[in-house]
C-alpha positions in Angstrom: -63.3 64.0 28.2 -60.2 62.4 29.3 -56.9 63.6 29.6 -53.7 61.1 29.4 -50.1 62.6 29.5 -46.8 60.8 28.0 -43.1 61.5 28.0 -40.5 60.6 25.4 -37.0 61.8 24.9 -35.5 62.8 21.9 -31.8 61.9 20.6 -29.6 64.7 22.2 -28.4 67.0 19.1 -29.6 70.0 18.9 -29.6 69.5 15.0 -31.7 66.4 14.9 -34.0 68.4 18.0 -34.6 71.2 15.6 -35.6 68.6 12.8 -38.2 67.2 14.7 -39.7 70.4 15.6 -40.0 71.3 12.2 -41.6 68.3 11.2 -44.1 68.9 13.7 -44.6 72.3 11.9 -46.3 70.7 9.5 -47.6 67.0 10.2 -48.6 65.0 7.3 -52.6 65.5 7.4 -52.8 61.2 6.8 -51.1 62.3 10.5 -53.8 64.6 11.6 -56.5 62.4 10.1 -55.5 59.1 12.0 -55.5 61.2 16.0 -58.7 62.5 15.1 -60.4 59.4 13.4 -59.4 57.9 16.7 -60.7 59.8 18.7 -58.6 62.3 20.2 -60.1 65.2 20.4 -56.8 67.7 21.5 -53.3 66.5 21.7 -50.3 69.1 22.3 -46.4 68.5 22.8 -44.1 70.1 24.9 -40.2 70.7 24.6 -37.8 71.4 27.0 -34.2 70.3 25.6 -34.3 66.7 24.7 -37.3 65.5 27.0 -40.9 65.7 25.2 -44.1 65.9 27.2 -47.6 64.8 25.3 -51.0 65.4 26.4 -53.8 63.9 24.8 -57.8 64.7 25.5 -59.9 61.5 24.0 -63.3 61.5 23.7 -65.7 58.2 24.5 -64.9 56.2 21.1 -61.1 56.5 22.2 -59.5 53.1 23.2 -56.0 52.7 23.0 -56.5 49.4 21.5 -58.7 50.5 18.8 -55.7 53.3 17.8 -53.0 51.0 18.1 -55.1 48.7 15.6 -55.8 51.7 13.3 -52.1 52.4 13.6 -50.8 48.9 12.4 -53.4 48.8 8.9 -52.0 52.5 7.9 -48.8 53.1 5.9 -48.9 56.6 6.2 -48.8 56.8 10.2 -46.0 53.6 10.1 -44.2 55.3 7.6 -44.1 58.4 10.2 -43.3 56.3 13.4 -39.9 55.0 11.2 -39.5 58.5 10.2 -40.0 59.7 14.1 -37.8 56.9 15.5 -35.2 58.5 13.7 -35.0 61.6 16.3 -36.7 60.1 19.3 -35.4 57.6 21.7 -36.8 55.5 24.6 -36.7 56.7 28.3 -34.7 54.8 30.4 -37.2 52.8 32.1 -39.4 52.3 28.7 -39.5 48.2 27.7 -37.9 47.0 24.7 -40.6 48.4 21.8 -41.8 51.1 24.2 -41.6 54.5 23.1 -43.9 57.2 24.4 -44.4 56.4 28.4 -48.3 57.0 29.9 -47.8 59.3 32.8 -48.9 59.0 36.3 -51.2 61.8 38.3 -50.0 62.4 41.1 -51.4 65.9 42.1 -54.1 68.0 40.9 -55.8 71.4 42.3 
């Protein structure tokens, strides 16, 4: 299995922050249908104030050009990205359309 991590802030107010948590409280299952039917097999998100850290295990049938392509032909997950846009917004060094950034390894024990 493979393990990719991303980062992605989130629009400093504390209001909007709490909002966002909540919604991950209960993603939409079209959500939770569209990681796994893509094949990510685990994916968790950390918090600390407005800075969000994603990890993501995939299995063998992952590609990120096969999800991306799922992504664009479903409603429900584009309807979710508007929704999520809403509270999120691009790191500094993201590229115009960029939002969450793949991380770098750079130690491991």
């Amino acid at each position: 299995m493979k393990k990719y991590c991303f980062a992605l802030d989130l629009v400093d107010d504390p209001k909007l922050i709490a909002e966002y948590k909540a919604y991950h409280e209960s993603i939409w299952p079209e959500i939770t249908k569209s990681i796994t039917d893509s094949g990510i097999e685990n994916l968790e998100i950390y918090c600390i104030g407005n800075r969000l850290f994603m990890i993501m295990e995939v299995n063998k049938e992952f590609s990120f050009e096969k999800k991306s392509a799922m992504d664009e032909n479903n409603p429900k997950v584009l309807e979710w990205e508007t929704l999520m846009w809403n509270y999120q917004q691009a790191l500094p060094m993201a590229k115009k359309g960029e939002k969450w950034l793949l991380m770098d390894k750079i130690y491991q024990l």
